[in-house]
C-alpha positions as CSV (number, residue, x, y, z in Angstrom):
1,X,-19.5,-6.5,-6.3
2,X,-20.7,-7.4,-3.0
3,X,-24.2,-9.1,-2.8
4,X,-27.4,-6.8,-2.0
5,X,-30.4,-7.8,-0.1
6,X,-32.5,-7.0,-3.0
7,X,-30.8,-9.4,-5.4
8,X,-31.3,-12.3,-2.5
9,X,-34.7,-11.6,-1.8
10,X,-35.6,-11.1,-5.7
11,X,-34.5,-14.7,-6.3
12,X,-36.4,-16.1,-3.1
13,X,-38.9,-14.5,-2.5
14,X,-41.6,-16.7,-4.7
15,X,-39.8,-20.1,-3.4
16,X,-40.0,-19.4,0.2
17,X,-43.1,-17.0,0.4
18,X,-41.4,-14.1,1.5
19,X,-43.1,-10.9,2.1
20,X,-42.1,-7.5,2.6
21,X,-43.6,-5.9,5.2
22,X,-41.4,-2.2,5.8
23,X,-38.4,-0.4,4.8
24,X,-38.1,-1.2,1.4
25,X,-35.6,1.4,0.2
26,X,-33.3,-0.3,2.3
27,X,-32.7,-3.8,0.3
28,X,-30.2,-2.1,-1.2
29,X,-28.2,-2.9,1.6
30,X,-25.3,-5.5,1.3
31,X,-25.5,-8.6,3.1
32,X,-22.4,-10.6,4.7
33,X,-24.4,-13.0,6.6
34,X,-27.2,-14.2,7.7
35,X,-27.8,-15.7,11.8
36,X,-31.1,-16.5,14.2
37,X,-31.9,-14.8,17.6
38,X,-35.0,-15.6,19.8
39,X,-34.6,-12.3,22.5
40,X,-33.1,-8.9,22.9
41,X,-30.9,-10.7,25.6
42,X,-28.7,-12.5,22.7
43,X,-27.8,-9.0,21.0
44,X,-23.9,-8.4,21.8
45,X,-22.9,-5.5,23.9
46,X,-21.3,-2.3,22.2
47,X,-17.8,-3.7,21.9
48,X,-18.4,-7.0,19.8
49,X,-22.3,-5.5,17.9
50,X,-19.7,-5.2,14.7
51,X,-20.2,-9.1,14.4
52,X,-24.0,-8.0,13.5
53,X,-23.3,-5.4,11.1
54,X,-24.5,-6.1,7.4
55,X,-26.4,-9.4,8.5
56,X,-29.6,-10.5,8.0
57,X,-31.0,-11.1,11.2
58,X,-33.9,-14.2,11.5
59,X,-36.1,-14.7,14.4
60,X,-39.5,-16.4,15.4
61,X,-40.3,-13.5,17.8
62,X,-41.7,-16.4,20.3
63,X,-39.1,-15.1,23.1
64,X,-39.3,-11.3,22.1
65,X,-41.9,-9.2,24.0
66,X,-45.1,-7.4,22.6
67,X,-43.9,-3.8,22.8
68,X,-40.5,-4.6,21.9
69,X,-40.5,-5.0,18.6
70,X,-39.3,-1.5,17.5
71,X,-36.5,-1.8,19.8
72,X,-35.1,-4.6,17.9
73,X,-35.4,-3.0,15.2
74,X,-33.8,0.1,16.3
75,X,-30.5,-1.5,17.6
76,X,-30.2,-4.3,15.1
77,X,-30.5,-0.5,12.7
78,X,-28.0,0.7,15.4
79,X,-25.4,-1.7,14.9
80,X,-25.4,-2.2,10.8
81,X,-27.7,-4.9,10.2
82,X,-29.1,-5.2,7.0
83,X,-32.8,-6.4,7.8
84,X,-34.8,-8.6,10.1
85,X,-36.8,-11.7,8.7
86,X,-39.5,-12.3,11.0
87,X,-40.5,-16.4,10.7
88,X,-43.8,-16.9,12.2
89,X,-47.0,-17.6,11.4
90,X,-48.7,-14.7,13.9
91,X,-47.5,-11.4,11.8
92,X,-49.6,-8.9,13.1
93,X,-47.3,-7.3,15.9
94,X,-44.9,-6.6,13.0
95,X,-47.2,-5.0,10.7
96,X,-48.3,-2.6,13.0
97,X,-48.3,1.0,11.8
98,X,-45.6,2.0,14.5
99,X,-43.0,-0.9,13.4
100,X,-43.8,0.0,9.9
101,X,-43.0,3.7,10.5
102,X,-40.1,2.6,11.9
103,X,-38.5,0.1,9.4
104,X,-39.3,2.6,6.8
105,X,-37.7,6.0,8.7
106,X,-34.6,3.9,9.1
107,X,-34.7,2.3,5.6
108,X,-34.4,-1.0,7.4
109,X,-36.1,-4.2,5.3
110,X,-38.8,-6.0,7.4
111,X,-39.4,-9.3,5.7
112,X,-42.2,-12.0,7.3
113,X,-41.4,-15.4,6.2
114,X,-44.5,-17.9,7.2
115,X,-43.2,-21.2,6.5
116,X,-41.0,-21.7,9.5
117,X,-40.5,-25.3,8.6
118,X,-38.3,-23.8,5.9
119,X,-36.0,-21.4,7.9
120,X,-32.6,-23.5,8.0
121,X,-33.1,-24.6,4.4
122,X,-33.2,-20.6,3.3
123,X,-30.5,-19.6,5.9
124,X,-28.1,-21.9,4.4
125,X,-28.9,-20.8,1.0
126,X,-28.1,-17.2,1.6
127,X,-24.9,-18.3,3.4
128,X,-24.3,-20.0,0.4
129,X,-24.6,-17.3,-1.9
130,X,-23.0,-14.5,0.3
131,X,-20.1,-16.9,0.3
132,X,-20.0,-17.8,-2.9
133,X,-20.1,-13.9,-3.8
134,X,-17.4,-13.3,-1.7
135,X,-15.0,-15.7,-3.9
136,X,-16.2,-13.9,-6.8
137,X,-15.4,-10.5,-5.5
138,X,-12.3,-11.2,-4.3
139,X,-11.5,-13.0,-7.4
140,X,-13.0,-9.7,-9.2
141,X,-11.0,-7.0,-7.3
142,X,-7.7,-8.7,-8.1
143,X,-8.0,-8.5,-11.4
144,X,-8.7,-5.0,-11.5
145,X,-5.8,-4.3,-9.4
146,X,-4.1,-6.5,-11.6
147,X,-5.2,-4.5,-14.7
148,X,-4.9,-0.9,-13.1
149,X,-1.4,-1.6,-12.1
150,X,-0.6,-2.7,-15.6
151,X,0.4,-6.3,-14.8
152,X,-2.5,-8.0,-16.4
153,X,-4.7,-7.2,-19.5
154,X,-8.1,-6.5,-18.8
155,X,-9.1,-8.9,-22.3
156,X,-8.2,-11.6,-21.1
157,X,-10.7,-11.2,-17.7
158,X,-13.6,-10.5,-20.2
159,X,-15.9,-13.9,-19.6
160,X,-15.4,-13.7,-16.0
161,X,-16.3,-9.7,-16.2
162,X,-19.1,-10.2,-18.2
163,X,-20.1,-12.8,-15.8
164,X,-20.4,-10.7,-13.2
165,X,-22.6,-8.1,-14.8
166,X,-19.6,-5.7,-16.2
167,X,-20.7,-4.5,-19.6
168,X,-17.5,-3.4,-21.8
169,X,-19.8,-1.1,-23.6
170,X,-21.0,1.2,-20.5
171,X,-19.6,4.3,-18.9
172,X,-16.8,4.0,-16.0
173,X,-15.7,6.0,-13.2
174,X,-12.7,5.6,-11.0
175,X,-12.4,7.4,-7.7
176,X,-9.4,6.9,-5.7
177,X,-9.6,7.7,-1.4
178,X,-6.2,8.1,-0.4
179,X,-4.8,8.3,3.4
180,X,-2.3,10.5,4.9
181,X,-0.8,7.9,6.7
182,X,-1.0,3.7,6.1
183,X,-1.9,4.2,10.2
184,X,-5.0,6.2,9.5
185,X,-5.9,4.2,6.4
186,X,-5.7,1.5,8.9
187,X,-7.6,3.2,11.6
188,X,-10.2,4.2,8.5
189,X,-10.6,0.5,8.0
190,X,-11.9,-0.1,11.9
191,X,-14.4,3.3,11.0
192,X,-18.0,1.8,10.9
193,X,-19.1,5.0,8.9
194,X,-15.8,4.2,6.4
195,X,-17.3,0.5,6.0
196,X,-20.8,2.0,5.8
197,X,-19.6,4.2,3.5
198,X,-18.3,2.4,0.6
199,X,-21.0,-0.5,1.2
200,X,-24.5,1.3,1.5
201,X,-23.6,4.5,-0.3
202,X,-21.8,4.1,-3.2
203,X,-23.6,0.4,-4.2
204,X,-26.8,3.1,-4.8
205,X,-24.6,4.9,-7.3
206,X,-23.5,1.6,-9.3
207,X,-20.5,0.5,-7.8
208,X,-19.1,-2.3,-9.1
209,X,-16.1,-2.9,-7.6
210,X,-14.1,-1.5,-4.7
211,X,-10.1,-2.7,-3.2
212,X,-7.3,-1.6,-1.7
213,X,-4.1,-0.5,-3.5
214,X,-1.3,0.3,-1.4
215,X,-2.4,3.2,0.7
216,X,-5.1,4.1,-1.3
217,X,-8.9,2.6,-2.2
218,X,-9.9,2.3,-5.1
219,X,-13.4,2.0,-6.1
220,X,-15.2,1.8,-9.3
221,X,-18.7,3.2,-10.6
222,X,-20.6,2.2,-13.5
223,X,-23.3,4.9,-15.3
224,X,-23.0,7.6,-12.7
225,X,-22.4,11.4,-13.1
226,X,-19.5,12.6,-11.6
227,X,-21.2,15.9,-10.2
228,X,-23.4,12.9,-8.2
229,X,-20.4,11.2,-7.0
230,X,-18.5,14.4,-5.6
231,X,-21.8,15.5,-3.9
232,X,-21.9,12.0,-1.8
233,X,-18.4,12.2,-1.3
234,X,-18.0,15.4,0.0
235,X,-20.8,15.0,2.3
236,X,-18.6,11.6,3.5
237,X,-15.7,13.6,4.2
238,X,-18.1,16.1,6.5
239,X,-19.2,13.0,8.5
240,X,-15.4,12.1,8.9
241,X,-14.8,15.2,10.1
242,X,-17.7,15.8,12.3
243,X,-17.0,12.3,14.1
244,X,-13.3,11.5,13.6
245,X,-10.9,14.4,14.0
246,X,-7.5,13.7,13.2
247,X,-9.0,11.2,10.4
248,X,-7.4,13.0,6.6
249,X,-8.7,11.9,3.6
250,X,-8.2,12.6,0.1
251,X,-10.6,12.3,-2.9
252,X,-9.9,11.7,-6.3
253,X,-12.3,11.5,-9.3
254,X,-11.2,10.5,-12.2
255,X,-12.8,11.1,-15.7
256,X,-15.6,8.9,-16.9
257,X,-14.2,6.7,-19.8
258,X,-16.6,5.0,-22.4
259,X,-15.9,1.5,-22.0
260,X,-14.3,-1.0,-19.6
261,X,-11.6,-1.8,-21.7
262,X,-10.3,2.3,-20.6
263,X,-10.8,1.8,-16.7
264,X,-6.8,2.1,-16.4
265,X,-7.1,5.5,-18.7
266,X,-10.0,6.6,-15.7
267,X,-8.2,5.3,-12.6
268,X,-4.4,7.6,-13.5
269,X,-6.7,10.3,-13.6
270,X,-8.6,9.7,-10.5
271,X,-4.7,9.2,-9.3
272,X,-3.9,12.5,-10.7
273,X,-6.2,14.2,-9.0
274,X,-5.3,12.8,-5.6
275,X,-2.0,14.0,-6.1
276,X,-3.0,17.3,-6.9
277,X,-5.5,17.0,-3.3
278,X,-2.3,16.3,-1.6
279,X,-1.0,18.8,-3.1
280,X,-3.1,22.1,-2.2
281,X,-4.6,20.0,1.1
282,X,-8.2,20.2,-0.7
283,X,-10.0,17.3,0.3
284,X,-11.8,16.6,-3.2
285,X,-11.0,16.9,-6.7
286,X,-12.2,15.8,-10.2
287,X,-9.5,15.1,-12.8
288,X,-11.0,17.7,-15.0
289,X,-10.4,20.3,-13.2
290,X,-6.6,20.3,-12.4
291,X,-5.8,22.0,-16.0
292,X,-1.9,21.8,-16.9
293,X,-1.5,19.4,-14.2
294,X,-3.6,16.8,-16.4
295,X,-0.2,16.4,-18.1
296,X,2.2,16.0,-15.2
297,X,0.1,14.0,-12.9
298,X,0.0,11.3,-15.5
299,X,3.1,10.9,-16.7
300,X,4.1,7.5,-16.1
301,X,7.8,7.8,-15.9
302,X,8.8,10.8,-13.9
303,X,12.1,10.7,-14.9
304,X,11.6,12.5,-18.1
305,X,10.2,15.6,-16.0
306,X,12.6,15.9,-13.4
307,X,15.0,15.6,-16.8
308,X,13.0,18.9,-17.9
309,X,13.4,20.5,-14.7
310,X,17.1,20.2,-14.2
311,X,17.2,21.7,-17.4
312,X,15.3,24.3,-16.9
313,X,15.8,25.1,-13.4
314,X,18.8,23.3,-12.6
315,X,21.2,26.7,-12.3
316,X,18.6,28.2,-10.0
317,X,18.2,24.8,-8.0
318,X,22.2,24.6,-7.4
319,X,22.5,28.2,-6.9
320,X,19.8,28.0,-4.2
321,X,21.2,25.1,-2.5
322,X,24.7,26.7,-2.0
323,X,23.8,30.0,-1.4
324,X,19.9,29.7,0.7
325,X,19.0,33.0,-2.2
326,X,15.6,32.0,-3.0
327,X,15.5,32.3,-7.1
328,X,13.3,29.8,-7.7
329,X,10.7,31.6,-5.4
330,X,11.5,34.8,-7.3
331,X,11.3,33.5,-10.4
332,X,7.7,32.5,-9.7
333,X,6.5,35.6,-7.6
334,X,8.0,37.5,-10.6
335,X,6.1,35.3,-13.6
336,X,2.8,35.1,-11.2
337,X,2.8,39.2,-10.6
338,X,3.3,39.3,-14.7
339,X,7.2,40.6,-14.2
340,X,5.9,43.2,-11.9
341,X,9.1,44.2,-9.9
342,X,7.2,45.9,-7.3
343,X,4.5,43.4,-6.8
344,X,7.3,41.0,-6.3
345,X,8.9,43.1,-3.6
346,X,5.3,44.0,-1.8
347,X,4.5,40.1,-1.8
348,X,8.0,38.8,-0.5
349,X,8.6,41.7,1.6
350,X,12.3,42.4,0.0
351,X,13.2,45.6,-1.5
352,X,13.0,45.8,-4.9
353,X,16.6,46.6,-6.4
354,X,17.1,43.0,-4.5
355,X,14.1,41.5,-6.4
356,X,16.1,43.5,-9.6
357,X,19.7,41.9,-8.7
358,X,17.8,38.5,-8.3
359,X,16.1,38.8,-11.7
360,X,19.6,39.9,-13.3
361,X,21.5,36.8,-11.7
362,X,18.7,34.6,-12.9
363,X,19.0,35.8,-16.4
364,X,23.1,35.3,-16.1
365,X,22.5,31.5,-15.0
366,X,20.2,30.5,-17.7
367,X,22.3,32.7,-19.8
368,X,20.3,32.4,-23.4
369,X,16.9,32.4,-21.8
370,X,14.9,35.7,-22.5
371,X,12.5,34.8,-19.7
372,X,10.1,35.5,-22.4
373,X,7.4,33.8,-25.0
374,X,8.5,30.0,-25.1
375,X,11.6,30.7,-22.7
376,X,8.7,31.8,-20.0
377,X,6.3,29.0,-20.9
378,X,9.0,26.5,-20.4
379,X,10.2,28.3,-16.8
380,X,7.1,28.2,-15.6
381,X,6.3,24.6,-16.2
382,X,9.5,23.4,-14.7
383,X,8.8,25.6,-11.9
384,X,5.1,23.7,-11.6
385,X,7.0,20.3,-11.6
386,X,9.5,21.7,-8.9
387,X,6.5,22.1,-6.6
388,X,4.9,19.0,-7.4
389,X,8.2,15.9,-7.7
390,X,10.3,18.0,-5.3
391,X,7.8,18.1,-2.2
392,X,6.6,14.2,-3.9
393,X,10.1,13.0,-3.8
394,X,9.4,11.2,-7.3
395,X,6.1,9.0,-8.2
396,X,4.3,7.7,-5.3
397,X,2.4,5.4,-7.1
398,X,2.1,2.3,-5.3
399,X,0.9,-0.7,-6.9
């Protein structure tokens, strides 16, 4: 939701004269603000260059040296800024083939503005609009958290939605980004690349949307292929990686739904699949490729399955508990080597007339079951749900 350069510079570009001189591929960047500078000197040192990141830097040039003018625009690049506006009637240092190469390596907008009778007049207006957009997005993001978390119908949002350019007829995407720890989502927060991230990246991909819920972010795509989204997102979590150790992050995407009225029916899947990530320790996974846990990542009371499981499992459970045996673990080893006494043994390093006692207790305590046909189908889906609520403690789902 957050205002681009382009859409800025599309709507006043004609009134003010504004020309774009370099880096075009880069007005896709966001904009938060927009401020003046007349040197080098006024740039902030490392520690306080954040207050520069996605703004719009202005400047006469009259106090910035020939030769210097692809150094500005390397470090304003350096420390996030969306573009440089150059207001001045002399253009010709900045449209030099060097500071054109430059701008356009770096995908950083050079725009000339030539009326500099008009600078303040513009500069408030983008101010006004960044702001403006701000109130909006806000405003935007809580209704989808409102919506996603069930506390609010997404209906009665629609004028304000369509407002905003959300067509109920196109194809969503939810992808949720889940911490280990609320201190590292907080740390992630303070990443520039994090920030970078979600703003430059993902906008290019149609993002519409993007909030926090709990420990988790949530952000939402509009028109874009999944296969696209877990390609940029994977190469995100390389960067994390590469520059942040320590830094865990976990990926969920969800399946893409045809219409904005199922976002919710998108986002528990992108939640399902996180769960699963935190699950195996992968760092990325799409909802459609979890299989059987589809079904138990989504259900939305998990009291019914831990009511399957203790019956089920709930003799094995006890048992286990009192007497530290292992039969659960058995019970799996022996379904997942297809009843294969021996495989059994080989894999948990026991001998196997203990694997054969186990397997004898087991059938005593579910007395009936055959361990067989349904009886097997329904052991091993408990056994799946074991893993998944007893290492979760229950749903984690905070809203």
């Amino acid at each position: 939701m957050a205002v681009g350069l382009k859409e800025i510079y599309s709507n006043t570009h004609e009134e003010y004269g504004l020309e774009l001189l370099a880096g075009g591929l880069g007005l896709n960047n966001i904009i938060d603000w927009a401020l003046r500078i007349e040197c080098l000197a006024e740039l902030p040192d490392e520690d306080s260059e954040s207050a520069y990141e996605r703004c719009l830097v202005m400047t006469s040039a009259a106090m910035i040296g020939r030769d210097d003018e692809t150094a500005l625009i390397r470090k304003l690049a350096d420390m996030g800024s969306c573009g440089l506006m150059v207001v001045t009637t002399d253009v010709d240092r900045f449209s030099s083939q060097e500071v054109v190469s430059c701008c356009d390596s770096l995908n950083f907008p050079l725009i000339h503005m030539r009326d500099t009778t008009r600078v303040g007049e513009l500069q408030r207006e983008y101010i006004s609009e960044i702001e403006r957009d701000r109130n909006v997005s806000n405003t935007v993001n809580k209704v989808f958290a409102a919506v996603l978390s069930g506390k609010a119908r997404i209906d009665n949002h629609e004028q304000l939605l369509r407002q905003q350019g959300f067509r109920f007829d196109a194809a969503y995407t939810c992808i949720v980004l889940y911490a280990e720890d609320k201190r590292q989502y907080i740390e992630l927060q303070k990443i520039r690349e994090w920030n970078r991230f979600l703003i430059y990246a993902l906008r290019s991909l149609g993002v519409y949307a993007s909030f926090q819920m709990g420990q988790y972010q949530v952000v939402i795509l509009k028109d874009v292929d999944d296969e696209i989204v877990c390609k940029v997102m994977m190469s995100f979590t390389k960067m994390l990686r590469r520059h942040h150790v320590g830094v865990v992050t976990r990926i969920g995407v969800g399946e893409q739904v045809d219409g904005l009225a199922y976002i919710s029916q998108s986002y528990y899947a992108a939640f399902a699949a996180v769960r699963k990530t935190r699950m195996d320790g992968e760092e990325l996974v799409r909802f459609e490729d979890i299989g059987i846990y589809q079904l138990l990542f989504t259900t939305r009371d998990d009291v019914y399955v831990h009511r399957f499981v203790d019956r089920q499992l709930g003799a094995l459970v006890r048992y286990d508990r009192d007497n530290d045996v292992g039969l659960v673990e058995t019970l799996d080893r022996y379904f997942e080597c297809n009843c294969s006494v021996k495989h059994v043994a080989d894999q948990m390093h026991i001998h196997r007339n203990t694997v054969n006692k186990r397997i004898q207790l087991i059938k005593e305590l579910l007395t009936d079951n055959t361990l067989k046909g349904m009886d097997r189908t329904n052991l091993e889906m408990a056994i799946i749900a074991e893993k998944i609520f007893g290492q979760e403690g229950g749903s984690d789902h905070e809203e």
